[in-house]
C-alpha positions in Angstrom: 18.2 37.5 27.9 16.5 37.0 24.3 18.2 38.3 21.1 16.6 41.0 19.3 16.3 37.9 16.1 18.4 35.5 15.7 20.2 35.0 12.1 20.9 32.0 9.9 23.4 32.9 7.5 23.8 31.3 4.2 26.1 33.0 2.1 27.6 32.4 -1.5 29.9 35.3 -1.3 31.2 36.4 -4.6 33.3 39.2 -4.7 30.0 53.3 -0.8 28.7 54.4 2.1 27.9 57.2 -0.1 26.8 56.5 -3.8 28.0 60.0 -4.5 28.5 62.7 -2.3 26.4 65.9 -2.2 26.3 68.6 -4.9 27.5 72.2 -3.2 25.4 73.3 -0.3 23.2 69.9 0.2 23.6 66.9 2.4 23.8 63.3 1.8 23.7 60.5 4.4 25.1 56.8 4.5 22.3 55.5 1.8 19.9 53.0 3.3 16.6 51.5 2.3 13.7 49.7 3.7 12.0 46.5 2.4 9.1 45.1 3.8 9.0 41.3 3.6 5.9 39.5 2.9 5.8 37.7 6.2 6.1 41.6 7.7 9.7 41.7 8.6 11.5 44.8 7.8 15.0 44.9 6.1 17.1 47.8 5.9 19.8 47.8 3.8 23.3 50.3 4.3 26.8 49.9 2.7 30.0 49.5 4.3 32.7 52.1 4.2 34.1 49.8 1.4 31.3 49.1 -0.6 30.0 46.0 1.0 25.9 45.9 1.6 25.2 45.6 5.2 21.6 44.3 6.4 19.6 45.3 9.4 16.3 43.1 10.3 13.5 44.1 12.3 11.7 41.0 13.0 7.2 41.0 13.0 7.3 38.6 15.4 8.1 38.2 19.2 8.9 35.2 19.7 9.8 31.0 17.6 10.9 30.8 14.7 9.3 33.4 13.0 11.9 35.8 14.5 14.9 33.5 13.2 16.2 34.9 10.0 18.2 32.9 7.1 20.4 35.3 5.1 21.3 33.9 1.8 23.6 35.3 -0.9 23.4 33.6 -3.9 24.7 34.3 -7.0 25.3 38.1 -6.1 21.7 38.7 -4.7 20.8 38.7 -1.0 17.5 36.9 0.4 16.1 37.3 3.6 14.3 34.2 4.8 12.5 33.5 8.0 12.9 30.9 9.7 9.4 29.8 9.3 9.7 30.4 5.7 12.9 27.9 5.2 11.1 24.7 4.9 8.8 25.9 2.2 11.2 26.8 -0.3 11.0 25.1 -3.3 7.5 23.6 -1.9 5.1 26.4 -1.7 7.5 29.5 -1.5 9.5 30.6 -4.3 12.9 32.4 -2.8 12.3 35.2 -5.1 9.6 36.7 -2.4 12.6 37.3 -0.2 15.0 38.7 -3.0 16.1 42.4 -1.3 17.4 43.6 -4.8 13.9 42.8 -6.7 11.8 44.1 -3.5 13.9 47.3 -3.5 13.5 47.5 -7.0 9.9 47.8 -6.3 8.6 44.2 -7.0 4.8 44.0 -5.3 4.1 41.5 -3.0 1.3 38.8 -3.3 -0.5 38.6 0.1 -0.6 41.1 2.5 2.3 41.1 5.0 0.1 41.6 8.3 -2.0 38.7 7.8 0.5 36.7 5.5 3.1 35.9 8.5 1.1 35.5 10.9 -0.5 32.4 9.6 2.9 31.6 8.3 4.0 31.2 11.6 0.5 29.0 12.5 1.3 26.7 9.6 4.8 26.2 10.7 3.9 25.5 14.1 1.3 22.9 12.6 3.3 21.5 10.5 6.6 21.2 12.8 4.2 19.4 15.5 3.4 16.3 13.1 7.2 16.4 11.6 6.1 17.2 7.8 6.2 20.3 6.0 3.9 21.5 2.7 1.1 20.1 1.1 -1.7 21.4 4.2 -3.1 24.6 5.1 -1.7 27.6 3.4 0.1 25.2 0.9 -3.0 22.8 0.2 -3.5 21.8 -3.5 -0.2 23.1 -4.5 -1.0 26.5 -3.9 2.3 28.4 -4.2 3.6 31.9 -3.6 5.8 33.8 -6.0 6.7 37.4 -6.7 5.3 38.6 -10.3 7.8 37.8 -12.9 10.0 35.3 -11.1 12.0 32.7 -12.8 11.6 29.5 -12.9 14.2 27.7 -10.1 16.8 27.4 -12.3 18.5 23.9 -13.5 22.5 23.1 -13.9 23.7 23.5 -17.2 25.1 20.4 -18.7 28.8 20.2 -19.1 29.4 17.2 -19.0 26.9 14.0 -18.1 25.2 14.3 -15.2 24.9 12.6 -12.0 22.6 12.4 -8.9 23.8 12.8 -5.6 21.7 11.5 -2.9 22.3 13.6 0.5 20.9 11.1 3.2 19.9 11.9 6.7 18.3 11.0 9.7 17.5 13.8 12.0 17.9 14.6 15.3 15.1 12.1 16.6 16.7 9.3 14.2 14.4 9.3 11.8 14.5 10.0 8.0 15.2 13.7 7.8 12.1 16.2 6.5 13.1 18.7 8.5 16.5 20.4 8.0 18.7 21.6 5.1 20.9 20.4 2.5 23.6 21.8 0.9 25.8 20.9 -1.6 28.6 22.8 -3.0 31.1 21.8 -6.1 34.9 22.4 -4.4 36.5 22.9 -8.1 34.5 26.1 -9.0 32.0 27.6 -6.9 30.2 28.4 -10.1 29.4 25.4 -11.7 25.9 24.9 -9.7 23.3 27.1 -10.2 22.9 29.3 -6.9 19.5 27.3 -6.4 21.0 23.9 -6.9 23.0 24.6 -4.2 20.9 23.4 -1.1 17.5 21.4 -1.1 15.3 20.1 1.7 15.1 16.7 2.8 12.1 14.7 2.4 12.1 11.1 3.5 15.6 11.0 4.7 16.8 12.1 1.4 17.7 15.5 -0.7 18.4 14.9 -4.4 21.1 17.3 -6.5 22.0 16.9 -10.5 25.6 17.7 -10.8 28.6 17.1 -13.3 31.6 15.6 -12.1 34.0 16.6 -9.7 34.8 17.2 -6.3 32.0 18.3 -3.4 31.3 19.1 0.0 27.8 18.2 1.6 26.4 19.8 4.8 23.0 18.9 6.9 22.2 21.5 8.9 19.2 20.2 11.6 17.3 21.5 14.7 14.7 20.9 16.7 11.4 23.4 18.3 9.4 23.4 20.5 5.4 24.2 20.2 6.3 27.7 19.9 8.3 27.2 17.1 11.6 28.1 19.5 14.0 26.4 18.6 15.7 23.9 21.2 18.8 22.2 20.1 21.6 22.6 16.1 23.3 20.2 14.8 25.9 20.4 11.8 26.8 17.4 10.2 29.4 17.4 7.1 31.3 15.9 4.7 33.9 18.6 3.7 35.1 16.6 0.7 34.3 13.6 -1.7 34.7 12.5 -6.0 31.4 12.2 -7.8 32.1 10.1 -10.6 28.9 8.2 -11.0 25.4 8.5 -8.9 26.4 8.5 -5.3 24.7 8.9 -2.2 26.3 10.6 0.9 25.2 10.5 4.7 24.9 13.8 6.6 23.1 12.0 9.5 22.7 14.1 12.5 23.8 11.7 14.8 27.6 12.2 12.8 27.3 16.0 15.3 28.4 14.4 17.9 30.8 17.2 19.4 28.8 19.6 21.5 30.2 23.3 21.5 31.5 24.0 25.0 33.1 26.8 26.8 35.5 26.6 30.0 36.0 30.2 30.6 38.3 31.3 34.0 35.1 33.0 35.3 32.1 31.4 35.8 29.7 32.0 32.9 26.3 31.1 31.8 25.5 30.7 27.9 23.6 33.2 26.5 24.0 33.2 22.6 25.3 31.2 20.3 25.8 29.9 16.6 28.2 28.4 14.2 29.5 29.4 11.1 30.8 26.8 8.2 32.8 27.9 4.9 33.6 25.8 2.1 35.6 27.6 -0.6 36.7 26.2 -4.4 39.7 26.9 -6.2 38.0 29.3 -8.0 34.6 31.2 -7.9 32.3 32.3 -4.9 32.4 30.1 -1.3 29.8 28.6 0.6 28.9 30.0 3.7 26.5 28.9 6.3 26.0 31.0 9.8 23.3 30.2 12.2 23.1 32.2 14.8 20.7 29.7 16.8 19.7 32.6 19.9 20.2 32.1 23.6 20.9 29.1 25.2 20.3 26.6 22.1 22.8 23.8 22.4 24.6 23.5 19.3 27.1 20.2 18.2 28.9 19.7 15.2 30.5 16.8 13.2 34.4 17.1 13.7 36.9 15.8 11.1 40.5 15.0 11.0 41.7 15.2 7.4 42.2 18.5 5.7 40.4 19.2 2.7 42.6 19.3 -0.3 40.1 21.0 -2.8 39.8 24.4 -1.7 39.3 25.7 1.8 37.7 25.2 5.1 36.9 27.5 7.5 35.1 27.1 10.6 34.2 29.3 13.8 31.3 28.6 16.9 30.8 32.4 18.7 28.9 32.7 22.0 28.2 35.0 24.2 28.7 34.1 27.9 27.4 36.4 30.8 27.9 36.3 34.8 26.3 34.5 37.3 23.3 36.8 38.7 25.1 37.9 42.1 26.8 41.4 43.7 29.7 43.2 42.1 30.5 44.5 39.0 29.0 42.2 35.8 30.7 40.8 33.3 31.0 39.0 30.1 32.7 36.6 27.3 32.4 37.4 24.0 34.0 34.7 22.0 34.9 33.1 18.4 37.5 30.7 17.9 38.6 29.9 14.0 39.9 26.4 12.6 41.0 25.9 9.3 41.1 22.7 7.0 39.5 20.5 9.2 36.3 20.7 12.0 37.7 20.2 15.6 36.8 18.7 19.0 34.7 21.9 19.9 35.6 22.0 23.4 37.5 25.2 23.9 39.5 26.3 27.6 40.0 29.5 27.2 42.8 31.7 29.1 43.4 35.3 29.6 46.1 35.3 26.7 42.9 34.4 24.8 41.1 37.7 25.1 40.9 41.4 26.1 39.8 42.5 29.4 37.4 45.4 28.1 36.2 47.6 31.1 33.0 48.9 29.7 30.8 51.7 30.3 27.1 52.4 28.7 26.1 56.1 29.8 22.4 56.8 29.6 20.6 59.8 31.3 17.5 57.5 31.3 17.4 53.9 32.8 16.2 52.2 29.5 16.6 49.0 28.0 18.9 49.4 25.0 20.6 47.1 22.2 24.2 46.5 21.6 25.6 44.8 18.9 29.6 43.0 18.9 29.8 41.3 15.4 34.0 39.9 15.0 34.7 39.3 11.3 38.1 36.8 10.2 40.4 37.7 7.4 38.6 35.1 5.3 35.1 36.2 5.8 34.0 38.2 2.8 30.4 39.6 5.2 29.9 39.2 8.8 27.5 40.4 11.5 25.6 39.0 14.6 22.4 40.1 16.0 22.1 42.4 19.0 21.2 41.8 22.5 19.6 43.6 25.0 21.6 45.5 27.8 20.1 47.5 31.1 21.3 50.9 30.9 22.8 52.8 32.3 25.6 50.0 32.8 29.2 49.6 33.8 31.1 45.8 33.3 33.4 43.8 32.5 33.7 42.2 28.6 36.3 39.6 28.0 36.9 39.4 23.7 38.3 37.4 21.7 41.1 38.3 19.9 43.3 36.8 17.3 45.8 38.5 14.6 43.3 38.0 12.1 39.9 39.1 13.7 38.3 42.3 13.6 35.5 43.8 15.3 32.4 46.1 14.8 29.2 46.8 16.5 27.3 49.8 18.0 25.1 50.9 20.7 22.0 52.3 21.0 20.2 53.9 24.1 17.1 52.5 23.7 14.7 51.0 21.0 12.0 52.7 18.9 8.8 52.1 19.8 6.7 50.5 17.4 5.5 47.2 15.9 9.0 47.2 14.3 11.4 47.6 17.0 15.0 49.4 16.1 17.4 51.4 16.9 17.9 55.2 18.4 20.0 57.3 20.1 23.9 55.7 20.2 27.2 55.4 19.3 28.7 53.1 15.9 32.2 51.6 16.0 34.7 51.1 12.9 36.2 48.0 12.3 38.9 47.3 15.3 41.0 44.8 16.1 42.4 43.7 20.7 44.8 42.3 21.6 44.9 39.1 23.7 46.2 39.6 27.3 45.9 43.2 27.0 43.1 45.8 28.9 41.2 48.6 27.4 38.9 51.6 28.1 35.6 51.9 26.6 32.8 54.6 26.7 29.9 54.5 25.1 28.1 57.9 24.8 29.7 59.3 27.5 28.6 63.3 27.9 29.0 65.7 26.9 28.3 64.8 23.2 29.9 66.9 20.1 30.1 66.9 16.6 33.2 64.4 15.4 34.5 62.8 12.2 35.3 59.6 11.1 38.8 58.0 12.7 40.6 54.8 11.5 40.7 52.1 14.4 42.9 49.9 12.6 46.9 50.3 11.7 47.5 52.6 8.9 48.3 50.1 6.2 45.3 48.0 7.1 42.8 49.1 4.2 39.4 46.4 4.6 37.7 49.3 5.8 38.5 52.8 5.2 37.4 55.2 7.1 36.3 59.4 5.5 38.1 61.6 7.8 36.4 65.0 8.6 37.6 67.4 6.1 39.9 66.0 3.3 40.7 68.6 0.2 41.8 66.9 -3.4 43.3 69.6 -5.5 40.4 72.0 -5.0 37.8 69.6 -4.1 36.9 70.2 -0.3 35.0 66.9 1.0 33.7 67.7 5.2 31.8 64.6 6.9 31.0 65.7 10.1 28.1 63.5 12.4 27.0 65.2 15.4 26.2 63.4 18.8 29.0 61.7 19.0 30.5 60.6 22.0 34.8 61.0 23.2 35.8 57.6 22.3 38.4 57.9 19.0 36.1 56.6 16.3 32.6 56.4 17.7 30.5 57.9 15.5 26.7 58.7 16.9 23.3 59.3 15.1 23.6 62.6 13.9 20.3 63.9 12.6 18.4 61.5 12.9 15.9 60.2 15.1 12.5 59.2 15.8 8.7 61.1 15.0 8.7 62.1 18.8 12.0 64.0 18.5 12.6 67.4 17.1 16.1 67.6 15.2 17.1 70.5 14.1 20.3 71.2 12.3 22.5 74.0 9.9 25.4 74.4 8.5 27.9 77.3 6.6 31.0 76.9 4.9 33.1 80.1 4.5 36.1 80.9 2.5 37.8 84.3 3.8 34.6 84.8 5.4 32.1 84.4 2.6 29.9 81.8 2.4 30.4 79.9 -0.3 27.5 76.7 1.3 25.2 76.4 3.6 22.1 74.3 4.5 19.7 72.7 6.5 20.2 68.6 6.8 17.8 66.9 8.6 16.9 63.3 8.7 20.7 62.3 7.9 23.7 60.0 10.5 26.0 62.6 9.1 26.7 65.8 7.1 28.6 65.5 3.9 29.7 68.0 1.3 31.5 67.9 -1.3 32.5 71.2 -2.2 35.1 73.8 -4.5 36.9 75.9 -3.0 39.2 78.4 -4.6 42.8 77.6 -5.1 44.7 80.1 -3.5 46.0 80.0 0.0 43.1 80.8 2.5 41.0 80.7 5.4 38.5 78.0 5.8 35.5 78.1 8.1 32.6 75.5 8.8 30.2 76.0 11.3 28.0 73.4 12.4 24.6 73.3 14.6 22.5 70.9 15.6 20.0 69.9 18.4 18.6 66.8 19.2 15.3 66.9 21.5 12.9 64.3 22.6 11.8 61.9 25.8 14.8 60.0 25.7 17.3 63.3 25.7 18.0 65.2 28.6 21.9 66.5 28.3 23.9 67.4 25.3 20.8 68.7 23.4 22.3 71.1 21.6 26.1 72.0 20.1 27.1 74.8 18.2 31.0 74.6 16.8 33.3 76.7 14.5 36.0 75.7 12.9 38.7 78.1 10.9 41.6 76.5 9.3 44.5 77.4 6.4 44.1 76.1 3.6 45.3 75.3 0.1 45.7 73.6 -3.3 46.6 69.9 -2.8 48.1 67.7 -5.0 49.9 64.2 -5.9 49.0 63.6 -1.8 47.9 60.0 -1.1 46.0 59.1 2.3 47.2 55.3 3.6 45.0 52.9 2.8 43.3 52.7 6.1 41.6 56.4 5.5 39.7 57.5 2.4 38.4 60.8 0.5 35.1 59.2 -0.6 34.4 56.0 -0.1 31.8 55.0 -3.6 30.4 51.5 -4.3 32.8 49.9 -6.6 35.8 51.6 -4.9 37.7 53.7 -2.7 39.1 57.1 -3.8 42.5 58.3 -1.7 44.1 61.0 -3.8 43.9 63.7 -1.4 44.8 65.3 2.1 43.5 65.6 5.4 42.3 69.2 6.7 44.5 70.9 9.6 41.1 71.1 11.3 41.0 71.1 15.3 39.7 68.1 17.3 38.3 68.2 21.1 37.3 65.7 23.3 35.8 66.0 26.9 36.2 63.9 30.4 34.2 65.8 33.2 35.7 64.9 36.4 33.4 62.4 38.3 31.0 61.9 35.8 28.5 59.1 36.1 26.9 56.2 34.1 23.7 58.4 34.4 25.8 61.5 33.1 25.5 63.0 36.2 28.1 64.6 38.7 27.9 65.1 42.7 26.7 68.2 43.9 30.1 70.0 44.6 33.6 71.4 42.6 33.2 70.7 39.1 36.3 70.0 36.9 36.4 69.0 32.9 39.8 67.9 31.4 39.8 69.1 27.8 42.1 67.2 24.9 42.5 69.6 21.9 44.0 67.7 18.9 44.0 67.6 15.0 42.7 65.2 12.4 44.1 62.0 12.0 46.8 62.2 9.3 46.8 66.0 9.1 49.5 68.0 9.5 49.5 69.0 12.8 50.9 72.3 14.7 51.1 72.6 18.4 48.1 73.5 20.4 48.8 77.0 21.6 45.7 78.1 24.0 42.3 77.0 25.4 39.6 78.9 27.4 36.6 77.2 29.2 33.4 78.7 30.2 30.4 77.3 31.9 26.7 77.8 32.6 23.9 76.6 35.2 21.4 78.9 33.2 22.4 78.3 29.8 22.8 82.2 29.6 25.1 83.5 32.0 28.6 82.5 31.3 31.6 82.0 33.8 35.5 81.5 33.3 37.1 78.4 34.5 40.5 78.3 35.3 42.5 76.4 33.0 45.9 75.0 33.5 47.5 73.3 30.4 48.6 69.4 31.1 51.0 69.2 28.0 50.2 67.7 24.9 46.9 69.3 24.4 45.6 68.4 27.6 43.9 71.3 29.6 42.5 71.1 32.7 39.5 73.2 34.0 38.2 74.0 37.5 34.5 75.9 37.7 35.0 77.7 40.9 31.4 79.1 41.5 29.9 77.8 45.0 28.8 74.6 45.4 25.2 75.7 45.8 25.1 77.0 42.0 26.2 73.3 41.3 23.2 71.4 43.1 20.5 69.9 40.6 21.3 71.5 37.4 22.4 70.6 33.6 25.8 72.3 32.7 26.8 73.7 29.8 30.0 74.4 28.0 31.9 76.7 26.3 35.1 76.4 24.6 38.0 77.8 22.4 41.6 76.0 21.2 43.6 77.3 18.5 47.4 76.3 17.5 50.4 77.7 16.5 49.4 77.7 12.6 46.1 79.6 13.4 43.8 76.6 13.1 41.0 77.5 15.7 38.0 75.8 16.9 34.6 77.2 19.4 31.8 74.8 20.6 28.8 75.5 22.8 27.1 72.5 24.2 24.0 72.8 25.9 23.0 71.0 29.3 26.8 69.0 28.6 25.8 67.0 31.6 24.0 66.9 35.2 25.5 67.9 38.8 22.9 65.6 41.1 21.4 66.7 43.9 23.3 65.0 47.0 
């Protein structure tokens, strides 16, 4: 199976999903944009529930290196750099051209990205079959490529006197390196380099940096391709820490990787991806961090050490991705990261069932379709994370065995298919909020399992865990009512799906009204959004709240849950000197997270139709639904007093089910209409809860799910 890209990350991390929610009566979504790069790969860039810029690449190319991408952050800003682009920096390429911030900004491009990556990718293939990069072809007579205004690569300011430090290498083949990256990274302060003076290439076995005294950490980072530019085999090769005092010269050969990353999993397993990450952080300033995720298959070995660094920190992780022999039953996976600190071990790693979480997993799909999912883990001393996706056959039921550690947290999504196009993404799924398993242990997960409904956001980790807050559905501070509400989304706690929107061949439709005592005090139309947010006053004194929300989501990839119409009423009143814990927000805004308020009493459902199948289809024959009515995470709740179900084969003429309340909010429902009124149709639902403090909540999904014609 091939990655969607695969992703080198180099990262010197320095220290809201919404920049500001909507003014009464509009909508705002999570803010994203879209850069075009100039070798034609597309970058979207989203923020993190606690500020932090997240980035999604949709690579031009299909296949080599041109679909590896190198994320740098440097110095604040974020680059993204094909592969095919890294060994031109500083030697025809200025790293400006890949600068998200300036290209956002609107900075114009110099070439035309449809015919500028293309023969970027010819050049590199060119140039990686006779072992020497610049100077030909694209490059010839110093030609060079720059976006208009660009600084100069910057030099290190003088504090002291200077002194060259040779990083020596052979590469892979044994010779002296020109292929391959240096870095170099000052262990005292993370800031005394310039951002740019903190990696070179090598050229003749050698990559020269001008530094001040002090103490460093060097890293050669190495791999081979083949003709198509694919590559074949990564090495790291360090030295975590060493004094410059005078000139020196330090040897990152990659010969030094000599420990080849290795899996002995109690199931057989064959690789599938891979990478390695490397952190060096200072005393003081921003770390280094270097993640290449090298794609399926590619054999990766490393240089271990046996000293702990004393200046700083090290951290170091490899994550793969294993999957199951092809053969009959039920298939399965390893998803796996394993974290060392202060030195670089053996990387040979047995891994046991203590070691992970037995994650019985299904994908639900109306469609067979090939689909994306995405499994990034993230450790406490990460300050950004994420892996690329991978393809997955859908619909799809297995196994996933995780890793999971006290410190490691996980996040990802699903989508049902991808967008057609030149630049493939994603449509039609389910997000996930940071999580965290627990090793030993076994879990249930659905991914867009029918029938799908509006939800809010719902915090996965413990309460006082606040790296990634999470907006609840309706929060009130003082007299400031805040809703965020995203439709299509599935019954798993904290899946969040697409909301509105979608792809040119779907029609999305969607409205919404806001009523205090029964006027309407907002109301709009949001289109083209993951979610609907308001932000909205509401009078002070004791009332009646009501939110009504419909949307419909049609197209060649939909076929049930099409359409949902809920209503929500709930009491309500001034709130003040409340405080959420810190893993929930009211807003969360770039710069910071705001928690002076409360949660809304507002009902919660969630559906499990008995028998339903990956396909989101029933057999023909007695149909049953167990309904869970609950409340907002964190609100104050009130028992759950009643709940009616209806159904329809027509979408017009209603029936009662009969209902028989399981305790807890748990009602079960059994359609009794003849089996022949079940036999190859869509079902939709109809239902009604309310509790004893006169919350109350009514949703209408159309076409819920399929009975199958047996």
């Amino acid at each position: 199976m091939r990655r969607t890209l695969s992703i080198v990350g180099v990262l010197l991390a320095g220290q809201a999903a919404l920049a500001g929610l909507a003014p009464p009566g509009a909508v705002a979504a999570t803010p994203s944009s879209t850069v075009t790069l100039v070798t034609g790969d597309h970058v979207t860039v989203r923020t993190t529930p606690d500020g932090r810029d997240t980035f999604e690449v949709r690579p031009a190319a299909a296949k080599g290196m041109a679909r590896a991408l190198v994320h740098l952050r440097l110095g604040g800003r974020d680059y993204e750099v094909p592969g095919t682009a890294l060994p031109y920096l500083g030697r025809g390429l200025d790293l400006s051209l890949f600068d998200v911030k300036a290209l956002l900004a609107g900075a114009p491009l110099p070439a035309d990205p449809g015919t500028f990556g293309p023969a970027l990718a010819k050049q590199f293939k060119e140039d990686n079959a006779r072992g020497h990069f610049g100077g030909q072809g694209l490059f010839a007579g110093g030609a060079s490529f720059a976006l208009a205004g660009a600084p100069k690569r910057s030099a290190v300011q003088p504090r002291s006197v200077m002194r060259t430090v040779s990083v020596d290498a052979t590469d892979i083949g044994g010779k002296p390196a020109d292929t391959g990256i240096a870095f170099l990274y000052n262990t005292d302060d993370g800031n005394t380099l310039a951002p740019d003076e903190n990696y070179n290439y090598f050229s003749g076995g050698t990559a020269k940096f001008s530094v001040p005294d002090g103490n460093y950490s060097a890293l050669g980072v190495f791999w081979t391709a083949d003709a198509d530019g694919n590559p074949t085999e990564l090495r790291f090769s360090a030295q975590p820490e060493f004094a410059v005092k005078a000139d020196a010269t330090v040897r990152v050969d990659a010969k030094r990787a000599s420990s080849k990353l290795t899996w002995v999993t109690p199931r057989p397993a064959l690789l599938d991806d891979t990478g390695f990450l490397f952190r060096r952080a200072a005393k003081t300033g921003p770390a280094l961090l270097v993640d290449f995720d090298a794609g399926p298959g590619v054999p990766i070995s490393v240089s271990p050490t046996a000293v702990p660094v004393r200046t700083g920190a090290l951290q170091t992780y490899p994550y793969s991705r294993l999957v199951s022999p092809p053969g009959p039953g039920t298939p399965y996976e390893y998803v796996l990261q394993k974290a060392s600190i202060g030195t670089i071990p053996q990387q040979r790693y047995v891994i046991t069932a203590k070691d992970v979480a037995a994650v019985d997993a299904t994908y639900y799909s109306e469609y067979s379709s090939l689909g994306l999912r995405q499994r990034s883990g993230m450790f406490a001393f990460e300050d950004i994370s994420g892996h690329a996706s991978h393809p997955i056959q859908l619909p799809r039921k297995q196994t996933e065995y995780v890793s999971a550690a006290p410190d490691l947290r996980w996040f990802g999504g699903f989508s049902k298919y991808v967008l057609p196009g030149p630049f493939p993404g994603w449509a039609g799924g389910q997000y996930e909020p940071l999580h965290a398993y627990r090793g030993g242990s076994t879990v249930t997960e659905e991914w867009n399992k029918f029938p799908l409904h509006p939800s809010g956001g719902v915090a996965l980790l413990p309460l006082d865990d606040g790296s990634a807050p999470e907006q609840p559905a309706a929060t009130r501070a003082g007299d400031l009512l805040r809703l965020s509400v995203t439709p299509f989304s599935d019954n798993q706690p904290g899946h969040a799906g697409f909301g509105f929107y979608g792809e040119p061949r779907d029609t999305l439709t969607g409205h919404y009204m806001l009523t205090q005592d029964g006027t309407t005090i907002a109301e709009g139309d949001p289109t083209r959004v993951t979610e609907l947010t308001l932000e909205q006053p509401v009078a002070p004194a004791p009332s009646t709240l009501g939110l009504t929300v419909d949307a419909g989501r049609t197209g060649p990839m939909y076929r049930q849950s099409t359409a949902t119409h809920t209503e929500w009423t709930w009491k309500s009143q001034h709130v003040e000197g409340a405080e959420l814990p810190p893993a929930l927000a009211c807003v969360r805004e770039k710069g910071g997270v705001d928690r002076s308020c409360a949660v809304e009493p507002m009902l919660t459902l969630g559906y499990a139709v008995g028998g339903l199948r990956p396909d989101g289809s029933t057999l023909t024959g007695p149909q049953s639904l167990d309904l869970t009515v609950g409340h907002l995470q964190q609100s104050t709740t009130s028992p759950v007093t009643a709940a009616t179900v209806q159904y329809s084969t027509d979408g017009t003429t209603w029936q009662d089910a009969t209902v028989t309340p399981r305790g807890d909010g748990v009602f079960h429902a059994d359609f009794a209409a003849a089996t022949d009124s079940f036999r190859g149709t869509d079902v939709s639902l109809r239902v009604t809860a309310s509790d004893a403090a006169g919350a109350t909540v009514a949703e209408t999904i159309t076409a819920a799910y399929h009975v199958y014609v047996s």
